[in-house]
VEXKOL-878264 format. One record per residue (C-alpha): x, y, z; residue in three letters. Coordinates in steps of 0.1 Angstrom, whole numbers, padded with zeros to 4 digits, always signed. Layout:
N
XYZALA;...
//
This chain:
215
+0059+1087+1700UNK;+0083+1092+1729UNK;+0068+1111+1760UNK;+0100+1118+1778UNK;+0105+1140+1744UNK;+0069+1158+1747UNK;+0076+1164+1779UNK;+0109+1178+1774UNK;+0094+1202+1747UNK;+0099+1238+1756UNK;+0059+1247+1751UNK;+0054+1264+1784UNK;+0085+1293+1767UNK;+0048+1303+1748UNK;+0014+1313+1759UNK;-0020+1310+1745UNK;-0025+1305+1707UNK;+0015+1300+1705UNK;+0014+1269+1729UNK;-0016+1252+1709UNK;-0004+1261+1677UNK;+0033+1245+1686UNK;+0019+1214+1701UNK;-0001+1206+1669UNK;+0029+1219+1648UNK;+0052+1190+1667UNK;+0025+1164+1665UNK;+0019+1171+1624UNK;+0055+1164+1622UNK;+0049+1133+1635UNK;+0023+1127+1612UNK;+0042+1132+1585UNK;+0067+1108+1593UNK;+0046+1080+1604UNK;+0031+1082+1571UNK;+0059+1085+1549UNK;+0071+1055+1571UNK;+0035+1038+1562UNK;+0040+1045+1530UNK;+0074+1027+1529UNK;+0062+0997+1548UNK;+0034+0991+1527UNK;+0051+0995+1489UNK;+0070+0963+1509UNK;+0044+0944+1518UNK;+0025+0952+1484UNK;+0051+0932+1470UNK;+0046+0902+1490UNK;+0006+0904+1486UNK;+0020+0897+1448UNK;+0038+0868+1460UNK;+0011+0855+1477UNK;+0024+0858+1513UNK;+0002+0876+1530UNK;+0002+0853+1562UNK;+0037+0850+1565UNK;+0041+0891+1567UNK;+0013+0890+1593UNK;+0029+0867+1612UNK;+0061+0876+1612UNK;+0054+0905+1620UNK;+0035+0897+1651UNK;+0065+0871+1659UNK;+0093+0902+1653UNK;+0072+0927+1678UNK;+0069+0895+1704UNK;+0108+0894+1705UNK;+0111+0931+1709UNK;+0092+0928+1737UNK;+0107+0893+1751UNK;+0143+0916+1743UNK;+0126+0948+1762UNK;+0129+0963+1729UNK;+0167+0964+1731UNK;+0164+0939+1702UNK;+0160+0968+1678UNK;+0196+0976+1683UNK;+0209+0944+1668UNK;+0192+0957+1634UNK;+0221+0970+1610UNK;+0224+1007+1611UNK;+0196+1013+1638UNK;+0222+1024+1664UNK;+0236+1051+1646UNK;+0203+1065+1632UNK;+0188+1066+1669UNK;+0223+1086+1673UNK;+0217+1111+1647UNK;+0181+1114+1659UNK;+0191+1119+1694UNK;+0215+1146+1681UNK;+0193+1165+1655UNK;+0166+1163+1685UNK;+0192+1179+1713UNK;+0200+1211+1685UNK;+0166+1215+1676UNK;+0149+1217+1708UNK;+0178+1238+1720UNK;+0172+1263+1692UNK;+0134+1262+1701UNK;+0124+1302+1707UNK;+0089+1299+1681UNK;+0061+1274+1680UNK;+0070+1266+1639UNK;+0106+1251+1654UNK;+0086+1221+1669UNK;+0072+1207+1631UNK;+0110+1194+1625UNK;+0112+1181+1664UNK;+0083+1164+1659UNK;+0099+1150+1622UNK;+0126+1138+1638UNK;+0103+1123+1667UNK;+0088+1104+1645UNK;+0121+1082+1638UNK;+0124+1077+1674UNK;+0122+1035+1685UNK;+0088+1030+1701UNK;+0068+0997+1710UNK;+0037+1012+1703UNK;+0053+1025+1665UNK;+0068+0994+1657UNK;+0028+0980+1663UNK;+0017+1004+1640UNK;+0044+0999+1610UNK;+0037+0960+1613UNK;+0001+0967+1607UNK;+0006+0990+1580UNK;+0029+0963+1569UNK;+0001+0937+1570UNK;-0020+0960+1550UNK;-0001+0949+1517UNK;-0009+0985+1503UNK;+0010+1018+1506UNK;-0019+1040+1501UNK;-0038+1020+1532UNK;-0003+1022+1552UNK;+0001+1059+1548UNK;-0035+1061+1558UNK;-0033+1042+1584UNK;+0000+1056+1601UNK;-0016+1093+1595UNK;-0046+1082+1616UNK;-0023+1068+1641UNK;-0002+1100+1642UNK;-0032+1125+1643UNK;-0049+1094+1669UNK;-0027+1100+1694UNK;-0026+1140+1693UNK;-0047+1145+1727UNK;-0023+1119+1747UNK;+0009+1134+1733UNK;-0013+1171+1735UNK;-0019+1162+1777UNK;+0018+1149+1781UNK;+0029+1182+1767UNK;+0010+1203+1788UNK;+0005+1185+1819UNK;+0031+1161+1820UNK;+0049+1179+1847UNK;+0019+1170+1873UNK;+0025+1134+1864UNK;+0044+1117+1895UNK;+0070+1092+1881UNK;+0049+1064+1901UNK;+0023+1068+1875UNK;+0049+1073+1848UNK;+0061+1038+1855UNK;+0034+1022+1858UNK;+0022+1038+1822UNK;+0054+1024+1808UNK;+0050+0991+1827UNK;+0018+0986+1805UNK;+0031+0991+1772UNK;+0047+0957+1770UNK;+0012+0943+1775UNK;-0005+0965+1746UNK;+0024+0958+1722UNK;+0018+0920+1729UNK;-0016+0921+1727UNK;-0015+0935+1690UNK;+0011+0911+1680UNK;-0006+0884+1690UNK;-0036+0897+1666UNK;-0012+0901+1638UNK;-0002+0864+1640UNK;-0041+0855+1648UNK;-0046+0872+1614UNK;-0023+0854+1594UNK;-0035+0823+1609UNK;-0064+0822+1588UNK;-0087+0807+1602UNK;-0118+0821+1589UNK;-0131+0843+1620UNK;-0147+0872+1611UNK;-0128+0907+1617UNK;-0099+0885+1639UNK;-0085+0863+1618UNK;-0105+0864+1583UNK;-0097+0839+1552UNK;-0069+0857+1531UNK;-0071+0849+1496UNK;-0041+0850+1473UNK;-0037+0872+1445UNK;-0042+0858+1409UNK;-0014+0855+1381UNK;-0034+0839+1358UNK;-0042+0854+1325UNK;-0075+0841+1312UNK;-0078+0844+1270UNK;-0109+0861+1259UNK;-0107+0848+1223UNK;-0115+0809+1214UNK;-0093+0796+1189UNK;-0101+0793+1153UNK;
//
């Protein structure tokens, strides 16, 4: 998501239809990436549901978000090749907001956005993870894209009358969120039978059952 991004976007170089019409330009962008990303995620853990290991993906993935957190997220860097994507992000986002002088410039901002490290992303890719399917990933990491439209939609516009008090305390609370979901995520692959928290996962079947008797 990255608010110190949507607030850097140049949306107040437009007026009226133009400003609305870039802001939901830049968050479709990140739409599209969270869901490709979903889609990703969950062709993985599909192959694991196959394997019959759907707790161990929920709660290792609740375990991996815990040490982001425990690491204050600086333990995404020590993942191979992570540094020198967030580089080229970084860069691609520094030309493209640069170059910003239409409201259709801010869909490939809000692509690249989309590939920027987030505690609140790397929630929603562990859930769509846990889902164990990629059409239920990419659905659910649309939803999240689209779900967080008006936050993203207020930073953009009034972002500027936030004091950096409330800013931190905003980013101070994060941690707390994150946690809380991961904390579900390993609740879930507990299973332990509660309803909607931490149902009974049941594995998928190999076995080929014969439909004729022998003669």
């Amino acid at each position: 998501m990255c608010g110190p991004i949507a607030l850097a976007l140049p949306v107040h170089r437009f007026s009226g239809v133009q400003k609305y019409g870039g802001i939901l330009l830049y968050n479709l962008g990140r739409a599209v990436t969270y869901s490709l990303l979903g889609f990703a995620f969950g062709l993985v853990g599909s192959q694991f549901r196959l394997w019959g290991l759907q707790q161990v993906i929920s709660i290792g993935a609740g375990v991996m978000i815990l040490l982001f957190i425990l690491s204050r997220f600086s333990f995404a860097s020590k993942i191979p090749g992570m540094n020198r994507l967030n580089l080229w992000v970084q860069q691609g986002l520094g030309k493209l907001l640069s170059n910003a002088k239409n409201p259709t410039s801010l869909f490939p901002v809000g692509l690249l956005n989309g590939l920027l490290p987030c505690g609140l992303v790397y929630v929603a890719i562990a859930a769509a993870l846990a889902t164990m399917s990629s059409l239920n990933a990419m659905l659910l990491m649309f939803s999240f894209g689209i779900g967080t439209i008006p936050v993203m939609a207020g930073l953009m516009m009034f972002g500027h009358l936030i004091s950096i008090n409330i800013r931190q305390k905003i980013n101070r609370s994060v941690p707390y969120f994150v946690g809380l979901m991961a904390v579900m995520l390993i609740l879930r692959g507990m299973n332990l039978g509660i309803p909607y928290l931490s149902p009974k996962l049941e594995k998928e079947s190999t076995e080929v059952s014969c439909c004729h008797k022998p003669q």
